[in-house]
C-alpha positions in Angstrom: 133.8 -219.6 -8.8 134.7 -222.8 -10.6 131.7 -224.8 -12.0 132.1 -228.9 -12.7 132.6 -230.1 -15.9 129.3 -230.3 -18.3 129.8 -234.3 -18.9 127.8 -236.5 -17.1 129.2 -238.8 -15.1 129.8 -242.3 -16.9 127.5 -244.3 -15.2 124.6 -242.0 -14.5 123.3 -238.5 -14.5 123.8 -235.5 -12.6 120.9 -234.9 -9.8 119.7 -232.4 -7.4 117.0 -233.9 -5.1 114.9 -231.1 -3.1 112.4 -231.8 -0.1 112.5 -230.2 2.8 111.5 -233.7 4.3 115.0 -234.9 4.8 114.5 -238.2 5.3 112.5 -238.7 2.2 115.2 -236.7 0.8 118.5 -238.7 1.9 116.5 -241.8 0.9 115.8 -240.9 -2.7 119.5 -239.4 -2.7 120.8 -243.1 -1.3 118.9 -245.2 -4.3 120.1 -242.3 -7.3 123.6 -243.3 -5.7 123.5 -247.2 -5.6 121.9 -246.6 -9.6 125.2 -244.9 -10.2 123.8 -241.4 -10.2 126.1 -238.0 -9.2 123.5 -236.8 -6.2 123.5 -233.3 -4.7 120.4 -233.0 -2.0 118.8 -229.3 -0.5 116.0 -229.0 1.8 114.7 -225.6 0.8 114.0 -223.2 -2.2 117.1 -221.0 -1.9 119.1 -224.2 -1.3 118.3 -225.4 -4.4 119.0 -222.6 -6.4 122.1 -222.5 -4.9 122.9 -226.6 -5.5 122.0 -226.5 -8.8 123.9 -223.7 -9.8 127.2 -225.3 -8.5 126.2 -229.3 -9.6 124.7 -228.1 -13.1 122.3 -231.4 -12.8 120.9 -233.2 -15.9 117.6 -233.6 -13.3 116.1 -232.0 -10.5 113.4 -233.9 -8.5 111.7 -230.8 -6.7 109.0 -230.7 -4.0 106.3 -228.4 -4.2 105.9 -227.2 -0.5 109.2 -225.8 0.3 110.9 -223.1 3.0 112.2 -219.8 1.9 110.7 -220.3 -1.9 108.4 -222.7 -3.2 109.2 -225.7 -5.9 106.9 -223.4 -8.3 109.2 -220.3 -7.7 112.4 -222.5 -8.1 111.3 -224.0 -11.3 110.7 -220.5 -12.7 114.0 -219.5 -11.8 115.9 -222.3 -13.0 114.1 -221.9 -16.2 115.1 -217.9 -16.5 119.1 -219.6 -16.3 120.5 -220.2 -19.7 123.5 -222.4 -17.9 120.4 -224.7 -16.3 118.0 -224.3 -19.1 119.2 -228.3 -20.2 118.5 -229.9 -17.0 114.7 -231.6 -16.6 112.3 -230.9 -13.4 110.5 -233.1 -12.0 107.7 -232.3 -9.5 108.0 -235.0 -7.1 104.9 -233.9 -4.7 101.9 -235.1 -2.7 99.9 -232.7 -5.0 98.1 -234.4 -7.8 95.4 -232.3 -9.0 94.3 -230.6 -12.2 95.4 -227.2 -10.3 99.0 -228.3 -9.6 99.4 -230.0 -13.1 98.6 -226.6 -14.5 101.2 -224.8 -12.2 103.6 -226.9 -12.6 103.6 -227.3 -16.1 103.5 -223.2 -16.2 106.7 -223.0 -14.2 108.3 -224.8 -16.4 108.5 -228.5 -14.9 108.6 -231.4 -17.4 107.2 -234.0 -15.4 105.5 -235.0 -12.6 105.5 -237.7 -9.8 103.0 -238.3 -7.3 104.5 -239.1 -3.6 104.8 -241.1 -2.6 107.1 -242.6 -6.3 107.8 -246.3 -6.3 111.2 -246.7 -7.4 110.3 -248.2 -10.1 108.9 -245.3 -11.8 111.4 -243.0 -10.9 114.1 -245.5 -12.2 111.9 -245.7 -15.6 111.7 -241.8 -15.5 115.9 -242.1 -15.4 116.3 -244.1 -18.0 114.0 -242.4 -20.5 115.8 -238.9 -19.5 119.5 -240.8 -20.1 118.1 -242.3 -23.5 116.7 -238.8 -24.3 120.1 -237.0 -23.5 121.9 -239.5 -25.2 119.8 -239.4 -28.5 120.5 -235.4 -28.4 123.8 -235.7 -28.1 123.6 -237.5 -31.0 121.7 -235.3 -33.0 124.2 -232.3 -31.4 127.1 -234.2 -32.9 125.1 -234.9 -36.2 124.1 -231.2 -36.7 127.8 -229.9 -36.1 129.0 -232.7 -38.7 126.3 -231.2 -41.3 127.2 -228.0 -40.4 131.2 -228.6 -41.1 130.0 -230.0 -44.2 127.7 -227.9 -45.3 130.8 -225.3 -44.9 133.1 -227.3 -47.0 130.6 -227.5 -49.6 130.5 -223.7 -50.1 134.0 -223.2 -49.6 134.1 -226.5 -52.8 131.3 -224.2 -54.5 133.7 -221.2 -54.1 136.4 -222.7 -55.1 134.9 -224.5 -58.4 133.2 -221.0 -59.1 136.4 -219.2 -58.9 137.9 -222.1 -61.6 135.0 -221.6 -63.9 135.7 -217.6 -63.6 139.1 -218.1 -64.5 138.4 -220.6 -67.4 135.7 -218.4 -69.2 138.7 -215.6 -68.8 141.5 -218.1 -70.4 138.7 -218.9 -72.8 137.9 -215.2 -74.0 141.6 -214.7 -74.6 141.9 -217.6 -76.8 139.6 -216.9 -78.8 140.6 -212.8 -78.7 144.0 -214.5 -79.7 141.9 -216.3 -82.2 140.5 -213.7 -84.2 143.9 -211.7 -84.4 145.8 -214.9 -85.8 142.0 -215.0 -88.1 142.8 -211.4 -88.7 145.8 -211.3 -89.3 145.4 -214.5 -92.0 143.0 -212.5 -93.9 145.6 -209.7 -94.0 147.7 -212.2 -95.3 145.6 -213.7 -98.1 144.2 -210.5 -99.5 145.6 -209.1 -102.4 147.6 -206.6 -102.5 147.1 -203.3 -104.9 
């Protein structure tokens, strides 16, 4: 099976909306769109496993109350996928109390909307997770740069080791050849019988 590219799409970020209200569904999938978003959409638990196995999203808005597997179940699933372990859930559901922010944030959600979201805090939401996946990107590209470096510098250590090795040996001959022309001098200057 062939799996889309990793980058996000220029304008916007991968998403998987789930709700097995479809037209709640179709309607949040029609605004992510018109912000520029790549949108996938499944209206049931197994659905969107199988969704965001092939779309890879950046985000999943996820319903609680779902067919075949609940949003609780799909979270924890997700989660237990190192290839989806990057992408952020969001419970988007009508449950709002201390019981379902406990669950949720046990199945591994990372934040939570109350339906019915204005659009306005779901574009917000968007924004922060594109300025937070940009900013790790960044520090992704930093750490490989100190890494590279951090590898030239031992191979420079290595390297300048090695020189001061050989150095001390040229050294130790000299002065070797040193004390045999000293030697040798001595030889030279004492007297003979």
């Amino acid at each position: 099976m062939a799996y889309p590219s990793t980058e996000r799409t220029p304008a916007g970020l991968r998403v998987v909306v789930v709700d097995d209200n479809r037209d709640a569904t179709d309607s949040l999938r029609q605004l992510l769109e018109l912000w520029g978003h790549d949108v996938r959409v499944a209206y049931d638990g197994p659905g969107a496993l199988r969704v965001a196995e092939e779309h890879r999203p950046d985000c999943v808005f996820l319903d609680i109350g779902l067919p075949g597997l609940d949003g609780y179940r799909v979270a924890r699933r997700i989660r237990s996928r190192p290839e989806l372990a990057r992408a952020k859930l969001i419970a988007l559901s009508a449950y709002a109390d201390e019981a379902h922010a406990r669950r949720a944030a046990e199945a591994g959600f990372d934040f939570r909307l109350t339906k019915p979201a204005s659009p306005s805090d779901i574009e917000r939401l968007l924004l922060m997770l594109q300025k937070i996946m940009e900013l790790a990107e960044r520090t992704e590209g930093l750490t490989q740069v100190n890494v590279s470096l951090a590898n030239e510098t031992k191979e420079l250590l290595q390297e300048v080791r090695q020189d001061i090795k050989e150095v001390k040996d040229e050294v130790r001959e000299l002065k070797q050849e040193l004390r045999e022309v000293r030697e040798g001098m001595e030889e030279d200057d004492s007297p003979s019988p």
